[in-house]
N, CA, C and O atoms as a DFTB+ gen file, in Angstrom:
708 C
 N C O
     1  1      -9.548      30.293      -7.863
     2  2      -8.179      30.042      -7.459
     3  2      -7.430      29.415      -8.623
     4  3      -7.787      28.536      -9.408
     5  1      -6.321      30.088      -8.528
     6  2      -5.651      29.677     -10.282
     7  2      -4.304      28.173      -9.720
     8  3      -3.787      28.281      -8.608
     9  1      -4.158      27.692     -10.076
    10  2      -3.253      26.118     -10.032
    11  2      -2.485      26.609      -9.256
    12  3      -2.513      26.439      -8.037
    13  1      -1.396      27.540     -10.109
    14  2      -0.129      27.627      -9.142
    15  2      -0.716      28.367      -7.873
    16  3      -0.026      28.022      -6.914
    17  1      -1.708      29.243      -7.476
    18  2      -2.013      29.513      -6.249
    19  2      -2.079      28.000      -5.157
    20  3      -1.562      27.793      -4.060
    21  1      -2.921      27.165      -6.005
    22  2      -3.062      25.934      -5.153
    23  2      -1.241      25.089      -4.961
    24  3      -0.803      24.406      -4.035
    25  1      -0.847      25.353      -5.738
    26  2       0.668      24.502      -5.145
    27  2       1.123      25.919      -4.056
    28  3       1.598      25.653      -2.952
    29  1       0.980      27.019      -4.370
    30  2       2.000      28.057      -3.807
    31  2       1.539      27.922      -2.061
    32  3       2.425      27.946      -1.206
    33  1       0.061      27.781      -1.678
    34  2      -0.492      27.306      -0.741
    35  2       0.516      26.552       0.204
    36  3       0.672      26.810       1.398
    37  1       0.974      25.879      -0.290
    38  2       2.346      24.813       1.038
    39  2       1.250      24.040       1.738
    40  3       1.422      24.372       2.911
    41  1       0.217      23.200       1.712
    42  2      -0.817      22.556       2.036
    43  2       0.229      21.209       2.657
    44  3       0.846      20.406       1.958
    45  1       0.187      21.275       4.289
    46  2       1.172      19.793       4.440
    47  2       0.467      19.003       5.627
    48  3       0.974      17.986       6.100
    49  1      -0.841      19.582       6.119
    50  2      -1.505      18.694       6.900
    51  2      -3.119      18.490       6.303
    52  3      -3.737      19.196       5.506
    53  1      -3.484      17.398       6.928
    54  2      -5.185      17.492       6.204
    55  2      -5.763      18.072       6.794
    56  3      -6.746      17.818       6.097
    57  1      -6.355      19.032       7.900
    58  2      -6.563      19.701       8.155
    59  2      -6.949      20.757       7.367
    60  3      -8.087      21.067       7.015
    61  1      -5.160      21.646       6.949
    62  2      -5.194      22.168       6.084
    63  2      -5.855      22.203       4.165
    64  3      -6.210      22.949       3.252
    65  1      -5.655      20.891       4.530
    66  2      -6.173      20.560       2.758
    67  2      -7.922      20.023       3.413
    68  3      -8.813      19.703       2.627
    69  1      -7.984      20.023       3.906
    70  2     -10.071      20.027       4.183
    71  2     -10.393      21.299       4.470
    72  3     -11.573      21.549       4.224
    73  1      -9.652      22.354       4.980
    74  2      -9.631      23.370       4.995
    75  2     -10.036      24.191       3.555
    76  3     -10.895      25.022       3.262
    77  1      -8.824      23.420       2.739
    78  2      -8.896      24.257       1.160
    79  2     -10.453      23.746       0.715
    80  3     -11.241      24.647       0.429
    81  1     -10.925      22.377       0.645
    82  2     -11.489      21.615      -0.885
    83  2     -12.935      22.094      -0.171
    84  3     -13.904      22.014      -0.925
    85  1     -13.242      22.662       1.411
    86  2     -14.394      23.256       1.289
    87  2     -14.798      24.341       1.320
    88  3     -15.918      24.812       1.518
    89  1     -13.238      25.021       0.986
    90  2     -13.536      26.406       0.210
    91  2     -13.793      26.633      -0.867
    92  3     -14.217      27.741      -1.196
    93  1     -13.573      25.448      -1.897
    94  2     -13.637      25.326      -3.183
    95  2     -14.893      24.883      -3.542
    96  3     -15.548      24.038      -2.933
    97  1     -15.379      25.773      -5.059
    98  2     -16.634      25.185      -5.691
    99  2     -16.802      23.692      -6.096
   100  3     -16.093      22.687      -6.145
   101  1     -17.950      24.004      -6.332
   102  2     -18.036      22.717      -6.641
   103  2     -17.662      22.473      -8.155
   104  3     -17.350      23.364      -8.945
   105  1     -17.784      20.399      -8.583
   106  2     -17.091      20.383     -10.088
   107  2     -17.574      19.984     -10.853
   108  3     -16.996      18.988     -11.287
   109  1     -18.976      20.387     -11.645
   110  2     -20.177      19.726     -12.024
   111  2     -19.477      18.539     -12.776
   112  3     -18.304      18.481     -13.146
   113  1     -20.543      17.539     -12.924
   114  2     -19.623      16.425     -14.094
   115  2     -19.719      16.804     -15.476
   116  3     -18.891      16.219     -16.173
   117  1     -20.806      17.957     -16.363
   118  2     -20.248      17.927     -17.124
   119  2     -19.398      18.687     -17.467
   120  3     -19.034      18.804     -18.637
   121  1     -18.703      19.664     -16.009
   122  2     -17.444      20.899     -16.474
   123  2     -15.973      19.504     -16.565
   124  3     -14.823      19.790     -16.900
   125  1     -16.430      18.097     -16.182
   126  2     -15.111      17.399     -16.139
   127  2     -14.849      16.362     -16.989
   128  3     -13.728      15.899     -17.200
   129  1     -15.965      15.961     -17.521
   130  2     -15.829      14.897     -18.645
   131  2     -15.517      15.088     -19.726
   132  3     -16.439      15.478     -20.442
   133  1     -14.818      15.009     -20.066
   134  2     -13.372      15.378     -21.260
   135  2     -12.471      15.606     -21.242
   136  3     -11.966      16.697     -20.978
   137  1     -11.796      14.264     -21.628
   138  2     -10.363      14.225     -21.607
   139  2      -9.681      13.695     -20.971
   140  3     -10.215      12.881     -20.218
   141  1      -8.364      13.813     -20.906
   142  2      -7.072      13.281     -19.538
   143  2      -7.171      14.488     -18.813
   144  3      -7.526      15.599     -19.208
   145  1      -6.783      14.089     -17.628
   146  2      -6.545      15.050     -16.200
   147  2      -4.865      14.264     -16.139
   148  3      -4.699      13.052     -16.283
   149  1      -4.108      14.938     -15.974
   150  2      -3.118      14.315     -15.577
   151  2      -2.843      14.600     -13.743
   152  3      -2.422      15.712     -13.424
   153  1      -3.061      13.727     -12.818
   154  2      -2.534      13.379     -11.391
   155  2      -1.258      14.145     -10.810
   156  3      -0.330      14.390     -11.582
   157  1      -1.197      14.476      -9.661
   158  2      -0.482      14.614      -9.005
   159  2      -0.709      14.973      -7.608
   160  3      -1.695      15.691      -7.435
   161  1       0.004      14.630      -6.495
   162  2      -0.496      14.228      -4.687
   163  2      -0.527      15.502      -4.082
   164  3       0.296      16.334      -4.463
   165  1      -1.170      15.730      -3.386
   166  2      -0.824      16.826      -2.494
   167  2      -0.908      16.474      -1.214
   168  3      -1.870      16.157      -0.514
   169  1       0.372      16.585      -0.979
   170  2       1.169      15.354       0.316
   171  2       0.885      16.375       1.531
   172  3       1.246      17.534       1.735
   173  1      -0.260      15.060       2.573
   174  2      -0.653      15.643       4.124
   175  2      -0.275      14.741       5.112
   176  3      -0.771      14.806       6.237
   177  1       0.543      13.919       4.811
   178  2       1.150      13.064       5.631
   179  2       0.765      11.286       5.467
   180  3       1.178      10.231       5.950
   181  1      -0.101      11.657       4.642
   182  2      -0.919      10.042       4.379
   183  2      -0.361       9.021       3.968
   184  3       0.193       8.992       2.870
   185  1      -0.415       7.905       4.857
   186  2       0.677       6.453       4.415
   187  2       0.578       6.125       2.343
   188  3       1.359       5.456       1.667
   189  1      -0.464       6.771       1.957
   190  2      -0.505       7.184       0.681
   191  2       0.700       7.934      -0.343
   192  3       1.112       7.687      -1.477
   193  1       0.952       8.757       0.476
   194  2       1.688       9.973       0.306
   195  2       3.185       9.376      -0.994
   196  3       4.011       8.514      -0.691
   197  1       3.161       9.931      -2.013
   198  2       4.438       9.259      -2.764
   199  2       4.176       8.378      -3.522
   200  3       4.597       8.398      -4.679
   201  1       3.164       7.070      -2.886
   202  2       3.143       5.928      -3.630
   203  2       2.502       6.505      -4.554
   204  3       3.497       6.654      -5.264
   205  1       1.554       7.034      -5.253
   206  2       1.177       6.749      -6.958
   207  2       2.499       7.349      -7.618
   208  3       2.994       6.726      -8.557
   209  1       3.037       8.416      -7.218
   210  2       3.661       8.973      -8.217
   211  2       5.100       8.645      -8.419
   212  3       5.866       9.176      -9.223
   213  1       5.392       7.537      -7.434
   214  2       6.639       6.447      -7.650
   215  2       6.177       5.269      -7.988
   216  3       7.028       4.386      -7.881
   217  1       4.868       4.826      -8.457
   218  2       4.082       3.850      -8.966
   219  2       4.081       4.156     -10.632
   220  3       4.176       3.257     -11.467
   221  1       3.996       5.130     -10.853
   222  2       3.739       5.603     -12.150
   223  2       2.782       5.979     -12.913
   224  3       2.676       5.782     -14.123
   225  1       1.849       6.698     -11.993
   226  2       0.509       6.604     -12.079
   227  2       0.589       8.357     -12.661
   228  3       1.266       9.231     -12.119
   229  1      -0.286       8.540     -13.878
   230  2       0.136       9.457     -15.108
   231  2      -1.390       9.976     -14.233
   232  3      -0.950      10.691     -13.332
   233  1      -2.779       9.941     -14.112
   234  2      -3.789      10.461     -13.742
   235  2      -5.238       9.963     -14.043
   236  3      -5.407       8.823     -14.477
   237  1      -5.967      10.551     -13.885
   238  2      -7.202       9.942     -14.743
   239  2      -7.943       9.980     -16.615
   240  3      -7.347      10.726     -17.393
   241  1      -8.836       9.395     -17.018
   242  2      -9.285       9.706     -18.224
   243  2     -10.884      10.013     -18.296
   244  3     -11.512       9.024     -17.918
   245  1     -11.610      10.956     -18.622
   246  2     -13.411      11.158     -18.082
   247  2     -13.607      11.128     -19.856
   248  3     -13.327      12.150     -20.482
   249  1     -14.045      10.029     -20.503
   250  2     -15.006      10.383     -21.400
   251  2     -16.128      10.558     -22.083
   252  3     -16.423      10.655     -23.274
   253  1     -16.865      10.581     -20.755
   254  2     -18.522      10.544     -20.263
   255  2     -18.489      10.447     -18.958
   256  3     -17.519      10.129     -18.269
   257  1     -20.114      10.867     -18.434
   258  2     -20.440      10.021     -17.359
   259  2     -19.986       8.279     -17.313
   260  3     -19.089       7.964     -16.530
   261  1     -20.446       7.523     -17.917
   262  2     -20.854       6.305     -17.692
   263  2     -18.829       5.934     -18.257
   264  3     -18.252       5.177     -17.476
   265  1     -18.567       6.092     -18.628
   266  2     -16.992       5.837     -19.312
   267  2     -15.310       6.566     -18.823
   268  3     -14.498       7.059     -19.607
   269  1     -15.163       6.431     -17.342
   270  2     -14.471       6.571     -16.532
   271  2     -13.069       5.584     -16.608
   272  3     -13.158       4.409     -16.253
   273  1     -12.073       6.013     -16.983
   274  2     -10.781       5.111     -16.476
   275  2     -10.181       5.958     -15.552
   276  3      -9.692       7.055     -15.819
   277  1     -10.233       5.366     -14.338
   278  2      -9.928       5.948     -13.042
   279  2      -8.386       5.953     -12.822
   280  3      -7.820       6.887     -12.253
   281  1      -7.605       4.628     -13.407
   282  2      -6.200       4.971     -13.222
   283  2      -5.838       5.325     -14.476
   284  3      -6.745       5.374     -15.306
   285  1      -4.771       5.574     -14.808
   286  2      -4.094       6.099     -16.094
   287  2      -2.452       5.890     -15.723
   288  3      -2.142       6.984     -15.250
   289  1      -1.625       5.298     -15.709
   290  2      -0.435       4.540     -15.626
   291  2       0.527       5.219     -17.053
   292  3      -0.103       5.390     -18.097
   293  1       2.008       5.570     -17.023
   294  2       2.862       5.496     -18.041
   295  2       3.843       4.894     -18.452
   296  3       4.565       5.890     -18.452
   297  1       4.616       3.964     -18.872
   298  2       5.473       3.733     -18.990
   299  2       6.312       3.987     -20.250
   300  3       5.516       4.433     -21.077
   301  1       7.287       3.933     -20.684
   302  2       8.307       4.093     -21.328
   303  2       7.161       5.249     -22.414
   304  3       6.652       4.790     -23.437
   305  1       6.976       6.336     -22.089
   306  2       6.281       7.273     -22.756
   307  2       4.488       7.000     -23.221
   308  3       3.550       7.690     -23.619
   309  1       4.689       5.897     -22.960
   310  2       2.936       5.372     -23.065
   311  2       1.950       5.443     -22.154
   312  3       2.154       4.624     -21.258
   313  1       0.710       6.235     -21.955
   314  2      -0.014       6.545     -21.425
   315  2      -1.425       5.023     -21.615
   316  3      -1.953       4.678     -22.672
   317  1      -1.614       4.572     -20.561
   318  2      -2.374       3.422     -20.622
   319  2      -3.365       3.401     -19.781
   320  3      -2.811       3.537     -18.690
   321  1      -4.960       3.279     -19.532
   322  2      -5.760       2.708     -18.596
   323  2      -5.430       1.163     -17.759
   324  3      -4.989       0.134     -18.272
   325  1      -5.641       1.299     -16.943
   326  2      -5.173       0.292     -15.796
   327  2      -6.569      -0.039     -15.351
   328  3      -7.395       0.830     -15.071
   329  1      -6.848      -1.617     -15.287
   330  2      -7.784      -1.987     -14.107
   331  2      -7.593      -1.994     -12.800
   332  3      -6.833      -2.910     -12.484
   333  1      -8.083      -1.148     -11.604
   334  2      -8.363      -1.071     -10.113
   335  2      -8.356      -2.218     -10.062
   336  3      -7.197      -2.500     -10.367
   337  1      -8.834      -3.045      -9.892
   338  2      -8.832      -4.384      -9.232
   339  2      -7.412      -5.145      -9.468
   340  3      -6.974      -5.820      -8.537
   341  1      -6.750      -5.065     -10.567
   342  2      -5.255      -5.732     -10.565
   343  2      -4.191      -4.878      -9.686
   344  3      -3.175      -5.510      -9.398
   345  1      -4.247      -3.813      -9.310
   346  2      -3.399      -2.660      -8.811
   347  2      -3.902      -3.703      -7.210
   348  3      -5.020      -4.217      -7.177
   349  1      -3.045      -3.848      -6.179
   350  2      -2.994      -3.978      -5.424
   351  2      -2.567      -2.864      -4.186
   352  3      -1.520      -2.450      -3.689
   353  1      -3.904      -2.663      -4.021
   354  2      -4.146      -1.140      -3.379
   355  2      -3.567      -1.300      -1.941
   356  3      -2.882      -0.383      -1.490
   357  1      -3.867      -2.701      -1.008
   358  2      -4.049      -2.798       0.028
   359  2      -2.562      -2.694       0.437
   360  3      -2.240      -2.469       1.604
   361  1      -1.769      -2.846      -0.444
   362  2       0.170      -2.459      -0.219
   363  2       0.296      -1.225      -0.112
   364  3       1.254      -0.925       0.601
   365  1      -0.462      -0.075      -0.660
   366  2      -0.224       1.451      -0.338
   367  2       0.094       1.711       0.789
   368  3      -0.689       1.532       1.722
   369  1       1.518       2.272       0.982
   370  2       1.402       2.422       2.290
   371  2       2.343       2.303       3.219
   372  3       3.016       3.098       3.875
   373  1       2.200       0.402       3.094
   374  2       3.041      -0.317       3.503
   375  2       4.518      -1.005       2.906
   376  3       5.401      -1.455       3.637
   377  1       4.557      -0.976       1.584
   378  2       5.711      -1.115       0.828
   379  2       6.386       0.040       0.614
   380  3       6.039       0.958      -0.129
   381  1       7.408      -0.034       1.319
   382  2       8.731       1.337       1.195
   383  2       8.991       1.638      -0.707
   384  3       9.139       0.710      -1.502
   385  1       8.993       3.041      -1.078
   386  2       8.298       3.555      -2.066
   387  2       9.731       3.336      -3.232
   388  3       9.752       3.531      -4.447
   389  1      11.080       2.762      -2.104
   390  2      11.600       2.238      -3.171
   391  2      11.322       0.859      -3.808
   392  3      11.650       0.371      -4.890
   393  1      10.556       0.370      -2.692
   394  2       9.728      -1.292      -3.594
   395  2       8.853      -0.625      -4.570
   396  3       8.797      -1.223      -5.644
   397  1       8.273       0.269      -4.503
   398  2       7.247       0.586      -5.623
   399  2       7.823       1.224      -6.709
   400  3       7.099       1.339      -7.697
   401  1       9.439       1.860      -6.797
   402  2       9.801       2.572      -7.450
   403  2      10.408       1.273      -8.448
   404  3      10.372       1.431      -9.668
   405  1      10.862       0.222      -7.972
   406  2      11.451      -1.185      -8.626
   407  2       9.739      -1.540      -9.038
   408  3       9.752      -1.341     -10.252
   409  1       8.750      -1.823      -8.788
   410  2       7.843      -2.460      -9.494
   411  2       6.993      -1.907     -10.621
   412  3       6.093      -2.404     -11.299
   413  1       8.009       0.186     -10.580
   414  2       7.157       1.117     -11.804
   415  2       8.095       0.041     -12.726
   416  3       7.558      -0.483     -13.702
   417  1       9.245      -0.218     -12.457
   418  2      10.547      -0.505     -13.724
   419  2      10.206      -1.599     -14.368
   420  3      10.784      -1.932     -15.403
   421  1       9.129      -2.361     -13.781
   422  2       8.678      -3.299     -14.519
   423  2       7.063      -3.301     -15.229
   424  3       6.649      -4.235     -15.916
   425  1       6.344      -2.180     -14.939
   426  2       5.044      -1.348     -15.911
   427  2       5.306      -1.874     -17.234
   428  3       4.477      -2.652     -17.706
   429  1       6.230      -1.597     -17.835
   430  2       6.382      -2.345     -19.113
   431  2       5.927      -3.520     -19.520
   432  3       5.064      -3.712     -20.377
   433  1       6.821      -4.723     -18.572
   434  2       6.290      -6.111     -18.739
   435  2       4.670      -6.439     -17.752
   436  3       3.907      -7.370     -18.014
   437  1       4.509      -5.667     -16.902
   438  2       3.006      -5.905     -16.424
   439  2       2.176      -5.311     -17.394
   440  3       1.125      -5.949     -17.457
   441  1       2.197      -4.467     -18.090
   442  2       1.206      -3.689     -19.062
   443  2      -0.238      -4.701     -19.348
   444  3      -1.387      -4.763     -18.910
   445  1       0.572      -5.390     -20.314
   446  2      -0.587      -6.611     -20.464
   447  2      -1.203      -7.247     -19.977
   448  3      -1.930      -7.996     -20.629
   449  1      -1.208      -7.257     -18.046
   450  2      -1.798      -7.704     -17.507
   451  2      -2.517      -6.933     -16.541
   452  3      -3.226      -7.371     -15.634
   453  1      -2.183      -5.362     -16.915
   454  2      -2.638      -4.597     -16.121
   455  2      -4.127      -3.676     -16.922
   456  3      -5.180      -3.106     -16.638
   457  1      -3.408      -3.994     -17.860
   458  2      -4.308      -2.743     -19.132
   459  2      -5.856      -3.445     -18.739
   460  3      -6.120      -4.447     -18.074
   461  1      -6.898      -2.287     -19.580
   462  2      -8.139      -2.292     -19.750
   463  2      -8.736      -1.545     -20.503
   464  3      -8.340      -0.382     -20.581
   465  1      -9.678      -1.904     -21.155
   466  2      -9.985      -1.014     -22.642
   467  2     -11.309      -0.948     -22.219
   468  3     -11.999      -0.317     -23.019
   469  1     -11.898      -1.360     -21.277
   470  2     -13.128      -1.094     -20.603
   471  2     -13.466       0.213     -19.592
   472  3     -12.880      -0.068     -18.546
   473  1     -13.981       1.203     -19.461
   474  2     -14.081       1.687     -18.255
   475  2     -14.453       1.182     -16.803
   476  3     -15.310       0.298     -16.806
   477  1     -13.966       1.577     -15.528
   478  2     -14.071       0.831     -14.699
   479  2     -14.404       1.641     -13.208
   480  3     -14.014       1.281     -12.097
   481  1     -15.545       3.273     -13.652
   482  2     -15.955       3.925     -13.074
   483  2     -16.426       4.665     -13.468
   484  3     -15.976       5.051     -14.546
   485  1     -17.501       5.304     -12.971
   486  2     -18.679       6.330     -13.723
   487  2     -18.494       7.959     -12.988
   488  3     -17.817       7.901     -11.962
   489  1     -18.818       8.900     -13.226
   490  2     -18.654      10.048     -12.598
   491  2     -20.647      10.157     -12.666
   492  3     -21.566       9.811     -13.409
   493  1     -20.400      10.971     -11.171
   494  2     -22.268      11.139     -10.695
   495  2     -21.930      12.817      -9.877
   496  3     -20.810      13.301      -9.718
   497  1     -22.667      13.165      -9.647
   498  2     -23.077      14.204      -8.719
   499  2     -23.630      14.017      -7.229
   500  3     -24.695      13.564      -6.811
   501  1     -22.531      14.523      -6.603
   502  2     -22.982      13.723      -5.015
   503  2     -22.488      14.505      -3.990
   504  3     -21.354      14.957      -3.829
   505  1     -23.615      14.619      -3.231
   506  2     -23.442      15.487      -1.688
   507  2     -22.030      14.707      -0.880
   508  3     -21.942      13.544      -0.487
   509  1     -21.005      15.826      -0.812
   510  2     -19.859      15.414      -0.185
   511  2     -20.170      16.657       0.741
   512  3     -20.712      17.622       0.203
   513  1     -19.798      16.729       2.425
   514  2     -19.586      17.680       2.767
   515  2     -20.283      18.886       3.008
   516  3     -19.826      19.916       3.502
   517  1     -21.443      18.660       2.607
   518  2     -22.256      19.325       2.407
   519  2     -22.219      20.298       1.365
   520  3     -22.702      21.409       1.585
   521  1     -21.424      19.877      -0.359
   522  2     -21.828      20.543      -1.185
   523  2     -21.975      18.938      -2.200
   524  3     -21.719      17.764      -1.934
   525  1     -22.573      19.718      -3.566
   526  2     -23.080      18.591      -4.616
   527  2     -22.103      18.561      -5.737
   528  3     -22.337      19.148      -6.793
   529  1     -20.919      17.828      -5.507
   530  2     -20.061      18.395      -6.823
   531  2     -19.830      16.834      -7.433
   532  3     -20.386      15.968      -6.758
   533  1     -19.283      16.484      -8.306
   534  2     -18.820      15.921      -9.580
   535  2     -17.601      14.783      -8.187
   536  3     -16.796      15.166      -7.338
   537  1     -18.061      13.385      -8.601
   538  2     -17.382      12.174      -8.040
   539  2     -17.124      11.469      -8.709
   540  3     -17.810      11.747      -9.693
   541  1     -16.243      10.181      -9.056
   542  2     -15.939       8.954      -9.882
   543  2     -15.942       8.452      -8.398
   544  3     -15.368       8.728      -7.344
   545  1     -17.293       7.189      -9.058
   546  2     -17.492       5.804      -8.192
   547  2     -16.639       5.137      -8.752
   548  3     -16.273       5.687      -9.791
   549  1     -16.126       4.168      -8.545
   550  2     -15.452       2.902      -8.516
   551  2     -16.195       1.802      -8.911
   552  3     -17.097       1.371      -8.192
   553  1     -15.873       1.232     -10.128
   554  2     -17.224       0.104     -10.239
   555  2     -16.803      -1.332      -9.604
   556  3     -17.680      -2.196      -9.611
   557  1     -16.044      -1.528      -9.275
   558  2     -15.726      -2.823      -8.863
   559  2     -15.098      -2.608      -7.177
   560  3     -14.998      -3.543      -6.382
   561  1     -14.722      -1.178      -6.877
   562  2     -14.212      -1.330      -5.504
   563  2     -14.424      -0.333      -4.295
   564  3     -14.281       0.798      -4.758
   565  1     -14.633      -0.285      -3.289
   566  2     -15.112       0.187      -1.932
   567  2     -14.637       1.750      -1.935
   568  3     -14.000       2.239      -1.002
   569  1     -15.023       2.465      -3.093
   570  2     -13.838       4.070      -3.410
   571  2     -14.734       5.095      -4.206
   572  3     -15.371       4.694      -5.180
   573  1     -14.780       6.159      -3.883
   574  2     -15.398       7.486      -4.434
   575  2     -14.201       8.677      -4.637
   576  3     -13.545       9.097      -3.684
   577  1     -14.087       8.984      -5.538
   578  2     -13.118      10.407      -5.269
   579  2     -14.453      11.277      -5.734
   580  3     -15.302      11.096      -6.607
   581  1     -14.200      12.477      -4.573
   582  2     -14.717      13.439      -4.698
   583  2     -13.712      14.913      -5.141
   584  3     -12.676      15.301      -4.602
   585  1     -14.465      15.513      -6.308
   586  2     -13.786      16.730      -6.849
   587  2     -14.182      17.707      -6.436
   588  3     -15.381      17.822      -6.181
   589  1     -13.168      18.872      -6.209
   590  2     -13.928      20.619      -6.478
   591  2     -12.786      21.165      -7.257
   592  3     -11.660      20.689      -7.406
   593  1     -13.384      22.435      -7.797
   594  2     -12.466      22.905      -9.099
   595  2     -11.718      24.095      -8.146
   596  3     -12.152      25.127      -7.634
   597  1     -10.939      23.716      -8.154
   598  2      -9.735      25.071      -8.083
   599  2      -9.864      26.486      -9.198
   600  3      -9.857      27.701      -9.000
   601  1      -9.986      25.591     -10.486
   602  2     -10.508      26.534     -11.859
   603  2     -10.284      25.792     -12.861
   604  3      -9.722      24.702     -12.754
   605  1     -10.755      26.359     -14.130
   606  2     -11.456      25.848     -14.879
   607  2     -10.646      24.444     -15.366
   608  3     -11.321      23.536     -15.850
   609  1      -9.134      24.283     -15.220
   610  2      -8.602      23.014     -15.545
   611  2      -7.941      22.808     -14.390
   612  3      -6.760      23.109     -14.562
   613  1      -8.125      22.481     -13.428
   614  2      -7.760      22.100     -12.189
   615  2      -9.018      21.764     -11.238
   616  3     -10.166      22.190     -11.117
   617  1      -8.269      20.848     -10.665
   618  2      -9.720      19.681      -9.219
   619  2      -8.743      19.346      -8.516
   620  3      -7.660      18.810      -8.751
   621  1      -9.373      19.813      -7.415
   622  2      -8.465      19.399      -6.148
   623  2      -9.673      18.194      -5.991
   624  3     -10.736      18.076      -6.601
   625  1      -8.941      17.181      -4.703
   626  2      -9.936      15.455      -4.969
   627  2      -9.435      15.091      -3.880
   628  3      -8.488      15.641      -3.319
   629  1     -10.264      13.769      -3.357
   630  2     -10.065      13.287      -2.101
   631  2     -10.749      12.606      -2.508
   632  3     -11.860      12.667      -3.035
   633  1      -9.577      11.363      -2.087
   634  2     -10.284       9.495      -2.319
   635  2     -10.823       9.327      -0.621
   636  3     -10.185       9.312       0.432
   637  1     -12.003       9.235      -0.867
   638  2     -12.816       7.958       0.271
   639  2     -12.360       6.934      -0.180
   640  3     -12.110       6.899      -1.385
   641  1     -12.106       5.767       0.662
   642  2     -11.976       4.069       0.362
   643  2     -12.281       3.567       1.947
   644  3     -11.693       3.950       2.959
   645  1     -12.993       2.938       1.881
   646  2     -13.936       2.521       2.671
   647  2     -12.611       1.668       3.781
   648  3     -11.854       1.012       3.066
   649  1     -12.228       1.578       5.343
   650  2     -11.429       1.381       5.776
   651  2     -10.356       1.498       5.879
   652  3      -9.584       0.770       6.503
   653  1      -9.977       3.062       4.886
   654  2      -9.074       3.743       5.336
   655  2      -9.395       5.295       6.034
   656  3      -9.923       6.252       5.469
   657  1      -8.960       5.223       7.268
   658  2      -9.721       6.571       7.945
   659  2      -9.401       7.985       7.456
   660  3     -10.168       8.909       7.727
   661  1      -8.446       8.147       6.845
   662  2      -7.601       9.278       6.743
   663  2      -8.156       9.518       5.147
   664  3      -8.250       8.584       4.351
   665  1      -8.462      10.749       4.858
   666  2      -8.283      10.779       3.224
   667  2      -6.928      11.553       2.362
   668  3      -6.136      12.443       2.673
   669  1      -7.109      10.802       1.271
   670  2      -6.185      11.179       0.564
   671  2      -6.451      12.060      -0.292
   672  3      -7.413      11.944      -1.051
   673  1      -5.421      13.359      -0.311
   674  2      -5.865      14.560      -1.562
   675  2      -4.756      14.160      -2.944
   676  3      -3.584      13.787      -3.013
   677  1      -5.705      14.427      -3.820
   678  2      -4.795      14.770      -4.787
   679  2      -4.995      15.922      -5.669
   680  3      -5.850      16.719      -5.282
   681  1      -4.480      16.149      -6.616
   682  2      -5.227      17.263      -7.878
   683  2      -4.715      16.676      -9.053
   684  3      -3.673      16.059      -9.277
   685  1      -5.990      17.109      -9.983
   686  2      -6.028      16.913     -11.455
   687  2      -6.090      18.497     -12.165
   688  3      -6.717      19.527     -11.916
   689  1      -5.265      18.156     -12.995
   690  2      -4.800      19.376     -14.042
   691  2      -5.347      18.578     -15.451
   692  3      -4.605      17.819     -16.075
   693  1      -6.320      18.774     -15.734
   694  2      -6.385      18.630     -17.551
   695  2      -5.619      19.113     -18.538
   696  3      -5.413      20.264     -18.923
   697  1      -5.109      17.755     -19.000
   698  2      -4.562      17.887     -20.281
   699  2      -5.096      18.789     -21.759
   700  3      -6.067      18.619     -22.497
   701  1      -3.759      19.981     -21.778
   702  2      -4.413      20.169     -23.026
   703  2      -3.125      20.415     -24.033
   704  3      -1.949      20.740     -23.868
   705  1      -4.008      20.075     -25.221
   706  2      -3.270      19.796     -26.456
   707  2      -3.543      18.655     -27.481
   708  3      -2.835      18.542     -28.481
């Protein structure tokens, strides 16, 4: 399945999008470790829905197994790793997305307290669903995203986080250039 097939899809309930990601192959980890993926939601109604990408959240970075930066944040043209644990996840949701759209405007002056030059999640191979494809654990927090490849630079994904019932889809498009 080629990208724009996956947007042309109109995917607007989860249903529908659990429908797609277990039609889809699986995403070995080493067809994904390399490089930026750059993020974007594929909105099923989830109190999720909007907030990263009025947050400012640019996508992920895989440069190994063991060397995972799970968020990837931009501001004023700068592409930065973010520590999970400073991102205050448990507001997703619940803060109207023009509060989050006023707290991207300040990414700038949080940078320095947000950044991380450490990785802060590993990618493994793990029975989701009953197939074995390519995941980033979370090293510090209650969260797995599980991948399948749409094709060869595209992953459709779905965050587990432990006490939220509903999952969230997104897709990654790798950066190239």
């Amino acid at each position: 399945m080629a990208a724009n097939e996956l947007n042309a899809m109109n995917i607007r309930t989860t249903a529908e999008a659990w429908a797609l990601f277990d039609r889809l192959p699986a995403a070995r980890v080493e067809e994904v470790t390399t490089g930026r993926w750059r993020g974007d939601e594929l909105p099923t109604g989830h109190p999720f829905d909007g907030v990263l990408v009025a947050s400012g959240w640019y996508g992920k970075q895989f440069d190994g197994p063991d060397d995972v930066h799970p968020l990837l944040f931009t501001a004023r043209g700068t592409v930065f790793p973010v520590d999970p644990r400073r991102i205050p996840l448990g507001l997703a949701g619940r803060v109207p997305l023009s509060g989050v759209r006023a707290m991207r405007r300040m990414l700038p002056y949080l940078r320095p307290a947000l950044l991380t030059r450490r990785p802060t999640a590993r990618l493994r191979d793990v029975e989701y669903r009953g197939v074995t494809s390519a995941a980033m654990v979370y090293d510090h927090l209650p969260i797995i995203d599980h991948f399948r490849r749409a094709d060869e630079h595209t992953l459709l994904a779905v965050m587990d986080l432990r006490g939220v019932t509903e999952p969230y889809f997104f897709v990654l498009r790798r950066d190239i250039g």
